[in-house]
Structures are given as C-alpha cells and as structure tokens.
C-alpha positions in Angstrom: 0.0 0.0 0.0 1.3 2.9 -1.1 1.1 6.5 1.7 2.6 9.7 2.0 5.5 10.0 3.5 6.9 11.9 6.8 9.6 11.8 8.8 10.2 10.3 12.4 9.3 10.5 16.2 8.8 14.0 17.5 9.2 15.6 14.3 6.7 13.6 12.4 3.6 14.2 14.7 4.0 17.9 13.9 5.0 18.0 10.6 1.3 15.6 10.5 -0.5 18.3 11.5 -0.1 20.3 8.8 -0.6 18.1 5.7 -1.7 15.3 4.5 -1.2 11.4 4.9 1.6 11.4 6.5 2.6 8.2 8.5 5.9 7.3 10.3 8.5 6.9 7.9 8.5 6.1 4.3 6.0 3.2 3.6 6.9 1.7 6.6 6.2 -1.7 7.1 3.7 -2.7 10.2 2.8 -5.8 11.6 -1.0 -6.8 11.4 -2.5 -9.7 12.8 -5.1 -11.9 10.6 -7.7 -10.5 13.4 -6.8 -6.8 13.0 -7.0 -7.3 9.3 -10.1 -8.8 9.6 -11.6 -5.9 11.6 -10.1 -3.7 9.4 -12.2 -5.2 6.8 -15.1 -5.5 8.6 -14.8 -1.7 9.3 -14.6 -1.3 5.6 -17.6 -3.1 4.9 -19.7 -0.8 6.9 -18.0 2.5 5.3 -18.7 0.7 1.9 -22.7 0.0 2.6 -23.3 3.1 3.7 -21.7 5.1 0.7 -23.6 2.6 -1.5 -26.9 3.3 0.6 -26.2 6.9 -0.1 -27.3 6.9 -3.7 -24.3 9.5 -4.3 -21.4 8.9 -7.3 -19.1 10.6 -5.2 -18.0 11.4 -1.3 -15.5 13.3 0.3 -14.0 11.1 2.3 -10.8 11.5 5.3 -8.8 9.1 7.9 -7.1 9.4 10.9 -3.6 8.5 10.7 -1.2 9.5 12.5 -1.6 10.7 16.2 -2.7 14.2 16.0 -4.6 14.9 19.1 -2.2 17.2 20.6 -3.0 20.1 18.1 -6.9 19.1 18.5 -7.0 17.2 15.2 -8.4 13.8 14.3 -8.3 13.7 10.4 -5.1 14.2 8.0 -6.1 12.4 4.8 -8.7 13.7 2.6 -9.5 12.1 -0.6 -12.6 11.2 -3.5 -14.8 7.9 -2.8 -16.3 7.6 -6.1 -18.9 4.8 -7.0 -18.3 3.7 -10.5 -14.8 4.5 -12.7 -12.1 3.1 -11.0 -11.4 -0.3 -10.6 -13.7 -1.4 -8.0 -16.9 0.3 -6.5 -16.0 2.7 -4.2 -12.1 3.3 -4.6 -10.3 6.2 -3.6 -8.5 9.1 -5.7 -5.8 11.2 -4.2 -2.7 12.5 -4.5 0.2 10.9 -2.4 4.3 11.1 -2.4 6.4 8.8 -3.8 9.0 8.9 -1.5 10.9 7.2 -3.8 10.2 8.8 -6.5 10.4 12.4 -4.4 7.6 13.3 -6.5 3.6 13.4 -5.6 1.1 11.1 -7.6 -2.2 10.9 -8.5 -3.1 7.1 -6.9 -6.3 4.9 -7.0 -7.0 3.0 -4.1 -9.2 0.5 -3.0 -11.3 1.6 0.3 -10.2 -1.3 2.4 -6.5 -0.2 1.8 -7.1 3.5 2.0 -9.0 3.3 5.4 -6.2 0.7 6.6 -3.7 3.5 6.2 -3.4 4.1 9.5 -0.9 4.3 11.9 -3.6 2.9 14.9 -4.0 -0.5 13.6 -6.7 -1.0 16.5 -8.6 2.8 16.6 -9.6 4.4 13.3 -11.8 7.0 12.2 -13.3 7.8 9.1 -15.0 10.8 7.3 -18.0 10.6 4.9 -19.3 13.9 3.2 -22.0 13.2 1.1 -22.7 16.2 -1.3 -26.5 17.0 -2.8 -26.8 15.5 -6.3 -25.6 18.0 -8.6 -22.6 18.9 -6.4 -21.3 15.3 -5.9 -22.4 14.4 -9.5 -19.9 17.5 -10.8 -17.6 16.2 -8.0 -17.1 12.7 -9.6 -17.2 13.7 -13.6 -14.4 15.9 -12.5 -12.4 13.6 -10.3 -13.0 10.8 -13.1 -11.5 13.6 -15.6 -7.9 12.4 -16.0 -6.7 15.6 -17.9 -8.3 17.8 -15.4 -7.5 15.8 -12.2 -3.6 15.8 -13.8 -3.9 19.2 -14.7 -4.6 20.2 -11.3 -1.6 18.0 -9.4 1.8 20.4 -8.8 4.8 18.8 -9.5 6.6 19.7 -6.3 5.1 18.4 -3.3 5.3 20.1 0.5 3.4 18.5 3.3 2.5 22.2 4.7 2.0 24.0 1.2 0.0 27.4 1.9 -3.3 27.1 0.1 -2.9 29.9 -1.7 -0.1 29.6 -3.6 1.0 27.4 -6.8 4.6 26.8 -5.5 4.1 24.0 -4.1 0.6 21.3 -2.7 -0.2 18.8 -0.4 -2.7 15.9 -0.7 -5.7 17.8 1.1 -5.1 20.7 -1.0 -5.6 18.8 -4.4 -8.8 17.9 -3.2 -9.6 21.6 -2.4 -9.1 22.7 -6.0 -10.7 19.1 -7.7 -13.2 21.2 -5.5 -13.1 23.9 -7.2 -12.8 22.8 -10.7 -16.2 20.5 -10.1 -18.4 23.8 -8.6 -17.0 26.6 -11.0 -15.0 24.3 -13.8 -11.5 26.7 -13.2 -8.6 24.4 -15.4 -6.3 25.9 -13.6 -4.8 25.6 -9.9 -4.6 29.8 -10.3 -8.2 29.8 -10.7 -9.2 27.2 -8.2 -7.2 29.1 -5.9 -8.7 32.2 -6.8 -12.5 30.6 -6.5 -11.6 29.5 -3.3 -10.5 32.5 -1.8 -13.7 34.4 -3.2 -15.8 31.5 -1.7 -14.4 31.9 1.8 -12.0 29.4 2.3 -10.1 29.7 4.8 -7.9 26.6 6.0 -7.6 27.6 9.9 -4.2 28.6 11.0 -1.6 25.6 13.0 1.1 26.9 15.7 4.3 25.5 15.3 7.6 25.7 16.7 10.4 27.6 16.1 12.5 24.6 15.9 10.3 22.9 13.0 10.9 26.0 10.7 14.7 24.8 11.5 13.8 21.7 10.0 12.6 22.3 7.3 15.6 23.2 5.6 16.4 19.1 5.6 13.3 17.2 4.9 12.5 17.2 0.7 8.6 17.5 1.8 8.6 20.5 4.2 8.8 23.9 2.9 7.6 27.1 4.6 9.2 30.0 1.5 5.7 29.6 0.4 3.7 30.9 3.6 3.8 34.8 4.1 6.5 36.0 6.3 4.1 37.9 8.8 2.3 34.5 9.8 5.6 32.9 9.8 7.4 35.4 12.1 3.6 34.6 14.3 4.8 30.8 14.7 1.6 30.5 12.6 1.3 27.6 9.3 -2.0 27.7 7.2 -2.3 24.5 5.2 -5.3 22.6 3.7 -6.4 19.7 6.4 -9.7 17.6 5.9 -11.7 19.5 8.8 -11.1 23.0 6.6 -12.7 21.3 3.4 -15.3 19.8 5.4 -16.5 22.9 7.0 -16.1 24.8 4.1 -18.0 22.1 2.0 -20.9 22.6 4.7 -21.1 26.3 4.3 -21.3 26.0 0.9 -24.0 23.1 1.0 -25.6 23.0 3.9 -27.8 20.5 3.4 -24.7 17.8 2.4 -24.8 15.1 5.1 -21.5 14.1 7.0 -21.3 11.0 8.6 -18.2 9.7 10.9 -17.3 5.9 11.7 -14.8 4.4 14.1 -13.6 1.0 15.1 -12.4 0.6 18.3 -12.8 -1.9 21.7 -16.6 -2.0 21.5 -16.6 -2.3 17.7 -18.0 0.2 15.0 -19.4 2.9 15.7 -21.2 5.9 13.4 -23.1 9.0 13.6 -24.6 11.4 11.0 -24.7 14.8 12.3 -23.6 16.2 15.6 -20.7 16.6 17.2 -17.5 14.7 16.2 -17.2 11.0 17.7 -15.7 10.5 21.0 -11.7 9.8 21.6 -10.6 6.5 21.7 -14.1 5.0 19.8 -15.9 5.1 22.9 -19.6 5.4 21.9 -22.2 8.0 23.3 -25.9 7.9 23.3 -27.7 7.3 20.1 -24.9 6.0 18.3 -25.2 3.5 16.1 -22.6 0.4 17.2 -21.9 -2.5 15.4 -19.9 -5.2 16.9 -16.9 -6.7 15.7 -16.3 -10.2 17.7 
C-alpha cells in the first residue's frame, strides 16, 4: 500500500499536522494480525454500505492516521470515494508522495487499503461527506476527468504547502481545487485558488515551533518560503487539512450530510450529524454500534 510519506518521532507528529497522509517513515512496514485485518475489513464493509446506501457517485472522504490529538486534530487524509470508474466500486482518488520517486502522484485506491492507512491498527476513524446530487455528481465527472485531475496536481510536493499559492501542494489541498474545478470548472490551480478564496475558504491557522521551521531546511517535503512571512514570524502555518474542506463544503452546501465511523474496543461505531465521535471509539448515546467479535 502505497502513503505519503513523513519523517520520524517527534518531528513527524508535527509536521502531521499540517498536511496530509503522512505516517511514520517512508511506507513503513507494520505488523498486522489476521484479526486486525479482519476488523479492518469489517470496518470497511460498513463505510462501503453506507456510501452505496447513499445513492451518491461521489464522497469526500478523510482518515485518521497519525496521532494528531495534541493540536486538536483527528483527520489528515482527505481524498474522493467515487462509486463507478475506477477499478472497484468505491475506490479512492488522491494524490500521495512517492517517497521514492520524491515526487507526488495521483493514486487509485481500493477503500479497504485507504482506510487501513493508519498508523492505529486497532482505533480508526473515518470521514463521509455526502454532497447533494448536482454537487457530488460534478464532483465525480471531474475527479474521473484524468486531464483535469492531472492538470490540477503540482509537480513539487510540501506537506504544509499554503493554500494559496502554486509553489508548491499537499494531498488535502488537491482535493480543495478538484473542489473547485467541479463547482465553477477553473482548469487551472490559479483559478481554483482564486475561486476559493472568493468563496471563503479559509484553511484555519496551526502553531508550530520555532524549531520545525529549522527543519525544514532538511526534509525534501517540508517547505515554509511559500507561507507569508508575517504569519511565519507569528509561529503561525495555514495549510489545507480535511476539517477546513469539510467545514467549508458545509457552508457551501448546507444540506450535504456528513457522517463519521470508528472501530475501536466496542466495535463500530457511526453517527450522521452532531458533534465529532468520541476519543478513543468510545460510543455515546444514540450511536449507532456495530460489533466486531
């Protein structure tokens, strides 16, 4: 399974927090048991039904990955569920870095290896916006558009890239301009940018360290001479994350339906509306809970 790629330890959690899918390492290797995997799957299953009960050809979808609760954040990973044109029902499209390569892709994904791409083997979350009709119908002809879904992906990739500049992107900030280029049909990551900023989005602004901006002068996927100099003099990095694109997706369709899954001890658990699910998977009243033994 192909992820994006980070660095280690102390360094990675923050540099996490800031961009995209960004696990420990690059495409580290982790030990699962046949009885995570089959949870994992499991999991999947239930993602899967309800994005086929939703009638929609398209979902904004986002995981938890790495550990990201110490700056308040659950979800690094956005990306496109669509349900017909890739090679299975439901697979993912998304942008990811090659480590490699030192270059970002555009990568199809099935949605049992998307949502598995996480660091917590044994506590996941997952993300479901569900556009209205016309929206998500635009959203999926465009994401299925190869030229304009290329068109739109920056050759140099930075895991904090400011939103509002071409120099460089990060995963979540393809999806914002795929965004774009469904609702107003901009070809270009200038207009999509522009649109964006008329519409109101607004990524919201992460604190860093001083000693982070340090290191960015060694890791090939951190770069901070794209963010304005005021905000970085602040401590301050604004970068695209899944919670921007969701809220600004519900401001501008109000009536799209979000619904959030977990796995955890007491097995699946989901909720449509309402406040984000509880830390750790711990299910609250009116929840809908699936088991999982």
């Amino acid at each position: 399974m192909i992820r994006a790629a980070l660095a280690a330890a102390g360094l990675l959690a923050a540099v996490a927090a800031q961009a995209g899918a960004l696990p420990r390492g690059c495409d580290p290797h982790r030990e699962v048991t046949a009885a995570q995997q089959d949870r994992l799957l499991r999991f999947t299953a239930t993602v899967r039904q309800a994005l086929a009960e939703s009638g929609s050809p398209a979902a904004l979808i986002a995981r938890s990955g790495t550990d990201l609760s110490r700056f308040g954040l659950r979800y690094s990973h956005a990306a496109v569920a669509l349900a017909d044109g890739l090679d299975t029902p439901w697979a993912v499209r998304q942008l990811y870095y090659a480590c490699a390569e030192g270059q970002p892709r555009l990568f199809d994904q099935g949605l049992a290896g998307f949502i598995s791409g996480s660091d917590d083997v044994d506590v996941g979350f997952v993300s479901l916006l569900l556009l209205p009709p016309e929206a998500a119908a635009a959203l999926a002809a465009t994401a299925l558009d190869k030229p304009v879904a290329l068109g739109l992906l920056n050759a140099r990739y930075s895991a904090n890239a400011y939103p509002f500049s071409t120099q460089y992107q990060n995963c979540n900030q393809w999806v914002a301009e795929l965004l774009a280029a469904a609702s107003a049909g901009p070809r270009t990551r200038e207009d999509a940018q522009a649109w964006l900023q008329r519409e109101g989005y607004a990524p919201e602004p992460v604190h860093v360290s001083g000693w982070l901006l340090v290191a960015g002068h060694f890791m090939p996927w951190l770069h901070f001479d794209d963010q304005p100099r005021e905000q970085l003099r602040a401590s301050i990095v604004q970068t695209s994350l899944p919670d921007s694109l969701e809220a600004f997706a519900l401001r501008r369709w109000p009536t799209a339906r979000r619904i959030e899954f977990c796995h955890g001890p007491q097995g699946v658990v989901q909720r449509e509306g309402g406040a984000p699910l509880a830390a750790g998977c711990v299910p609250q009243d009116g929840d809908r809970i699936t088991a999982l033994n």
